[in-house]
Residue frames as a rotation matrix with the C-alpha (Angstrom) as fourth column:
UNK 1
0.268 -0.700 -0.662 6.48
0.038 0.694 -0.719 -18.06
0.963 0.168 0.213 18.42
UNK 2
0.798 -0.385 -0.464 7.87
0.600 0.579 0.552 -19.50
0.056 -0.719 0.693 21.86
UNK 3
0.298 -0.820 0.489 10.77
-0.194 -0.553 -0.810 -17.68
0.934 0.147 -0.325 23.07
UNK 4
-0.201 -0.370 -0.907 12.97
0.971 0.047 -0.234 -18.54
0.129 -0.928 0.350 26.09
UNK 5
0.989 -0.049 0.141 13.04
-0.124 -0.794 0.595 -15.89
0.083 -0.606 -0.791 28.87
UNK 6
0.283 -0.955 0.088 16.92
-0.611 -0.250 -0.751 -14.86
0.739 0.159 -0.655 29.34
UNK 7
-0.445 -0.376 0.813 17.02
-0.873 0.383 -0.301 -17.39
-0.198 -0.844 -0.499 32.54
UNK 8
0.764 0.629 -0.148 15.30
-0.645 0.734 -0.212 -20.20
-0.025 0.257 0.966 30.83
UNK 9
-0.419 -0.810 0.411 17.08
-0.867 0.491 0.084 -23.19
-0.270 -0.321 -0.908 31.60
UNK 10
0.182 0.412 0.893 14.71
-0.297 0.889 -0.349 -25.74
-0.937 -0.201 0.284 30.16
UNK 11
-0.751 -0.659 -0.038 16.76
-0.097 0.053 0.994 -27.42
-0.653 0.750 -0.104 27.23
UNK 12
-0.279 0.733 0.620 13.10
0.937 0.348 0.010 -28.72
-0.208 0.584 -0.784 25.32
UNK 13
0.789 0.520 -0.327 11.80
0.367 -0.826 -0.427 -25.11
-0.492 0.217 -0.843 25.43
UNK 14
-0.229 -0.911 -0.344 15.45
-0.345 -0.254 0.904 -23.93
-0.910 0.326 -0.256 24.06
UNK 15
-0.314 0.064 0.947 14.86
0.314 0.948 0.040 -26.52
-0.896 0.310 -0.318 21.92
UNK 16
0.032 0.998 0.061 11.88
0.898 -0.002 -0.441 -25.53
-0.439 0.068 -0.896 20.75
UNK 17
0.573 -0.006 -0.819 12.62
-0.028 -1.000 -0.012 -21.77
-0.819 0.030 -0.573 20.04
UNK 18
-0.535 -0.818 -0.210 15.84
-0.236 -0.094 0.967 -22.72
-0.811 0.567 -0.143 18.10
UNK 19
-0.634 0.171 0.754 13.80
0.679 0.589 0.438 -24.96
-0.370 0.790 -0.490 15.72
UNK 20
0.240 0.968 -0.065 11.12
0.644 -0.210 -0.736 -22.32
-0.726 0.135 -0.674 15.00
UNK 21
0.533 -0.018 -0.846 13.32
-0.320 -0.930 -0.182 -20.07
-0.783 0.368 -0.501 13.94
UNK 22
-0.524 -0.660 0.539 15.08
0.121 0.568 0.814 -22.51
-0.843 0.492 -0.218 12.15
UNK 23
-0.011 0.923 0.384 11.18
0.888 0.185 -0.421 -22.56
-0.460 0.336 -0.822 10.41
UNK 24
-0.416 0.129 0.900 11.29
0.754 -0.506 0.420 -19.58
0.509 0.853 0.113 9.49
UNK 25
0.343 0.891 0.298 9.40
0.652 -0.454 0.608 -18.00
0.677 -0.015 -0.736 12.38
UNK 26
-0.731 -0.612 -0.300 9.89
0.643 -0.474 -0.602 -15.21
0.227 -0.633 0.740 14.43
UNK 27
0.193 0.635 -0.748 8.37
0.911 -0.399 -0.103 -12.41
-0.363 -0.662 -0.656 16.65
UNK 28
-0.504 -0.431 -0.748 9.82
-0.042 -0.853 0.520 -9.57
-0.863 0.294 0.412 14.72
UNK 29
-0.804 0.422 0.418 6.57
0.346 -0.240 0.907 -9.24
0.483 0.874 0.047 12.15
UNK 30
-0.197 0.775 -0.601 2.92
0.437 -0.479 -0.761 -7.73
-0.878 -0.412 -0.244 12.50
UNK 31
-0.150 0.579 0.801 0.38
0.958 -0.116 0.263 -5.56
0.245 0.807 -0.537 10.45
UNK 32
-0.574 0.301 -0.761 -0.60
0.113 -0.892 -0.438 -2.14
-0.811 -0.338 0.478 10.70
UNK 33
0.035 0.391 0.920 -2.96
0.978 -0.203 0.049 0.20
0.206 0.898 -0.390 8.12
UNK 34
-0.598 -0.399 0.695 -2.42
0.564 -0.826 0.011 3.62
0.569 0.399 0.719 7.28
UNK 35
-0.500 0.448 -0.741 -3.89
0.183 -0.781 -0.597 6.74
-0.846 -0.434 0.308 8.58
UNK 36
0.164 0.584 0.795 -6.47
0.983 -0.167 -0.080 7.83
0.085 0.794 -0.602 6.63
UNK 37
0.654 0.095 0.751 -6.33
0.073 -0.995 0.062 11.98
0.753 0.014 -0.657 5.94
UNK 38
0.412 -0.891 -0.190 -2.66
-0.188 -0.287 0.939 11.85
-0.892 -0.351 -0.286 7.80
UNK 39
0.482 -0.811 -0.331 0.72
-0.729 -0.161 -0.665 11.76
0.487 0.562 -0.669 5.97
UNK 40
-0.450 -0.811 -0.374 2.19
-0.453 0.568 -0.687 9.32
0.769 -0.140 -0.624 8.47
UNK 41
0.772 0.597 -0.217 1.58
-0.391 0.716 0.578 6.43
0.501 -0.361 0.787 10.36
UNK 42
-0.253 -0.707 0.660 3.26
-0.952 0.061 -0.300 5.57
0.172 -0.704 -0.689 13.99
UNK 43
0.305 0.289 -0.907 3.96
-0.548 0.833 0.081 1.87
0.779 0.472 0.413 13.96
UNK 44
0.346 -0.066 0.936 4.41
-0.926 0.138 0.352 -0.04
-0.152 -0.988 -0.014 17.56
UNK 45
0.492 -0.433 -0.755 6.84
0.158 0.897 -0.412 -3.02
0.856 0.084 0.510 17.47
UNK 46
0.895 -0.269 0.355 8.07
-0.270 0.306 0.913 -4.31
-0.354 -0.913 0.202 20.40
UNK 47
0.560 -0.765 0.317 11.45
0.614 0.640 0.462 -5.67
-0.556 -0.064 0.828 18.37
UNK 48
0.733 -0.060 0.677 11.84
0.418 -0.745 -0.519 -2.60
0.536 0.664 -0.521 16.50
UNK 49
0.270 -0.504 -0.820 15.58
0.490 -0.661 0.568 -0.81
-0.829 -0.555 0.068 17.17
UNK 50
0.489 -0.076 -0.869 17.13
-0.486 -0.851 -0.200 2.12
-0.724 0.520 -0.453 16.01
UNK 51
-0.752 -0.506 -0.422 19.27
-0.585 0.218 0.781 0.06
-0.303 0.835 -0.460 13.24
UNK 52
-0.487 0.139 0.862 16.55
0.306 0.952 0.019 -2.54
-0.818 0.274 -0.506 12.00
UNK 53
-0.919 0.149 -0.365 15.68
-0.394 -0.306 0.867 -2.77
0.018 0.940 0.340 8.35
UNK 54
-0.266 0.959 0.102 11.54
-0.446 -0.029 -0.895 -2.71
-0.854 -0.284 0.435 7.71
UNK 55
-0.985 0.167 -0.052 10.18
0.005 0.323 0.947 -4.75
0.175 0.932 -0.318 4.69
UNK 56
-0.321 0.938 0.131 6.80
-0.564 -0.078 -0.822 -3.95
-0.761 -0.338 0.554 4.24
UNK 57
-0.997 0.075 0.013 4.45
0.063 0.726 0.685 -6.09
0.042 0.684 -0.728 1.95
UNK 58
-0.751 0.659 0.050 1.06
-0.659 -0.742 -0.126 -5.01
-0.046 -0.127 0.991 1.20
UNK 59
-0.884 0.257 0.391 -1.79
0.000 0.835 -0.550 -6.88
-0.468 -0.486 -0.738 2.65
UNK 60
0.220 0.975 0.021 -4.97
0.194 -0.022 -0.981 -5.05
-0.956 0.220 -0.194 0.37
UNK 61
0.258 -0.142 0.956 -5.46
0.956 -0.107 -0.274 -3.84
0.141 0.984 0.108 -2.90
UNK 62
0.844 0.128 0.521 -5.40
0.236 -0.961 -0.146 -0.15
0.481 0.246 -0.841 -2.06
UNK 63
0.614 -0.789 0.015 -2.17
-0.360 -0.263 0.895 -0.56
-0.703 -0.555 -0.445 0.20
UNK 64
0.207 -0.365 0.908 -0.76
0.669 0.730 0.141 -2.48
-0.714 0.578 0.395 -3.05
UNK 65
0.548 0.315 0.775 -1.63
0.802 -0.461 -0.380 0.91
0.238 0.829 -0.506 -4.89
UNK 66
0.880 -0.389 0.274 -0.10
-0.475 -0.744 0.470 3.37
0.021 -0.544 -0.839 -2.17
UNK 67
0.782 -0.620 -0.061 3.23
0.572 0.677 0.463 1.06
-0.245 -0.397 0.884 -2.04
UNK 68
0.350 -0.628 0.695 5.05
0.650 -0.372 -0.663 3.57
0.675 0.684 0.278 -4.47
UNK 69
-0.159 -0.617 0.771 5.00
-0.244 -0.732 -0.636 6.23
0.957 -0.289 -0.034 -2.29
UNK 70
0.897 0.442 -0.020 4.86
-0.077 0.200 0.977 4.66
0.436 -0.874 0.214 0.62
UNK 71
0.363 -0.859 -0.361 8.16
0.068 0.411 -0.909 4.83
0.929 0.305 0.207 2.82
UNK 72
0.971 -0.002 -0.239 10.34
0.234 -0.198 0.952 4.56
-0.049 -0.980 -0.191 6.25
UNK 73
0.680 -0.606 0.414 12.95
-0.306 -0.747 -0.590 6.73
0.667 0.274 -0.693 6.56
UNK 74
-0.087 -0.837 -0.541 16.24
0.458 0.449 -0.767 5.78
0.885 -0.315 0.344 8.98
UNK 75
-0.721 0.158 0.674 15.36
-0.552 -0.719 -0.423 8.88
0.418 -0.677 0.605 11.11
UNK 76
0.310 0.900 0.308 11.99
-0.883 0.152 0.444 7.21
0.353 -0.410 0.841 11.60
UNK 77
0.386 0.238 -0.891 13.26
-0.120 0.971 0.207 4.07
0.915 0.027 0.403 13.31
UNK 78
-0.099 -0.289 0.952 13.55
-0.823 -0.514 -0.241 4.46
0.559 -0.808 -0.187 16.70
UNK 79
-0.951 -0.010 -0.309 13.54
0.053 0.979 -0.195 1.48
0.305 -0.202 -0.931 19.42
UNK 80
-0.485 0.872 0.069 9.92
0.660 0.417 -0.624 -0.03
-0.573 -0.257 -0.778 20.01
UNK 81
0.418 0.775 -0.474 8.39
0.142 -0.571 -0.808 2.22
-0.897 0.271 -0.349 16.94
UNK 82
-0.715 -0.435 0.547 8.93
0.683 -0.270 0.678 3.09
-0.148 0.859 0.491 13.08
UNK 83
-0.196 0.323 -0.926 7.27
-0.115 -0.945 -0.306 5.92
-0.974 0.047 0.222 11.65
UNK 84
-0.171 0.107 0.979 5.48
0.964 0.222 0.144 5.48
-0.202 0.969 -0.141 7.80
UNK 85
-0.301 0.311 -0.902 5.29
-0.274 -0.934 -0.230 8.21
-0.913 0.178 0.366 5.94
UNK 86
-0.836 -0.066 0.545 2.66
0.461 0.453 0.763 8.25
-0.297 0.889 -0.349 3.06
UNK 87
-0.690 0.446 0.570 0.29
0.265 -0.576 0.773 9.60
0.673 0.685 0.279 0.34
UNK 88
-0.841 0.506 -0.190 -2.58
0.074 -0.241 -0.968 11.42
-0.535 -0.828 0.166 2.49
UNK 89
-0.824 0.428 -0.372 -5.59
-0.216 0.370 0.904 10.06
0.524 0.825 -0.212 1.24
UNK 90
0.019 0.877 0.479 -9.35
-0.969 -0.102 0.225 9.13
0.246 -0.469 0.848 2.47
UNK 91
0.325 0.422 -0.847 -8.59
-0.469 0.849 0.243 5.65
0.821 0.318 0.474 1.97
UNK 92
0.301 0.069 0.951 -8.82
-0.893 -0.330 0.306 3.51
0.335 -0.941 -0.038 4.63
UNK 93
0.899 0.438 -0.016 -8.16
-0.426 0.865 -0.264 0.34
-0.102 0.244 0.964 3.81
UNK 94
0.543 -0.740 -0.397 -4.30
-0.733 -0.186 -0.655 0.32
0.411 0.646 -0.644 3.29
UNK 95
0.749 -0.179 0.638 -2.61
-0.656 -0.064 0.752 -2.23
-0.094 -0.982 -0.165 5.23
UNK 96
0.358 -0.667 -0.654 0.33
-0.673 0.301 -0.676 -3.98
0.647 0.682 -0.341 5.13
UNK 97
0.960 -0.254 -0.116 2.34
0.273 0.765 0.584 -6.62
-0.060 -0.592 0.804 7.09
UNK 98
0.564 -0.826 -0.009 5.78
-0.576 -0.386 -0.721 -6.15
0.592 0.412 -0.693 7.82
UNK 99
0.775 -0.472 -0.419 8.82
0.572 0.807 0.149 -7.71
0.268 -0.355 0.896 8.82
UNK 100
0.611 -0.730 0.306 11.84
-0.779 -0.622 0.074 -6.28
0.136 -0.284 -0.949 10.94
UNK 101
0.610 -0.770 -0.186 15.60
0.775 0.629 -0.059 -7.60
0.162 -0.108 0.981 10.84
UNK 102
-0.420 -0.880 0.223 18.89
0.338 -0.379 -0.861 -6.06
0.843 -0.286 0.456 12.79
């Protein structure tokens, strides 16, 4: 999605930004997959602060299977990173998509 820069001053690109999100879209989503044979999985987001709430939403079958014990703690949300903690497993295949709000 488009996004003004904080000095943007063209009203169409403004414009433009407002309606996307209007759409539904936004820069505050992305994908990741698990660590295989770890416990936890360090997640780079660029919109990620220390209050925002993670919704994750599993993107395979085997990350559909790991969802139970899959989780992000408050501690783990730091700005520009979240921290997953989950089952330690060979599988490699987990991945999810997530969304961040606050």
């Amino acid at each position: 999605m488009p996004y003004p820069h904080r000095e943007e001053s063209n009203v169409s690109r403004i414009v433009r930004s407002i309606r996307e999100l209007w759409e539904g879209r936004s820069n505050a989503v992305g994908e990741f997959t698990l660590a295989a044979n770890a416990a936890a999985t360090v997640v780079s987001a660029d919109n990620c602060g220390e209050n925002s709430r993670i919704a994750l939403t599993p993107r395979t079958a085997n990350a559909a299977g790991a969802l139970a014990t899959t989780y992000i703690t408050a501690a783990n949300v730091v700005p520009g990173q979240f921290t997953v903690t989950h089952a330690n497993n060979a599988q490699a295949d987990k991945t999810f998509g997530y969304s961040l709000s606050g």
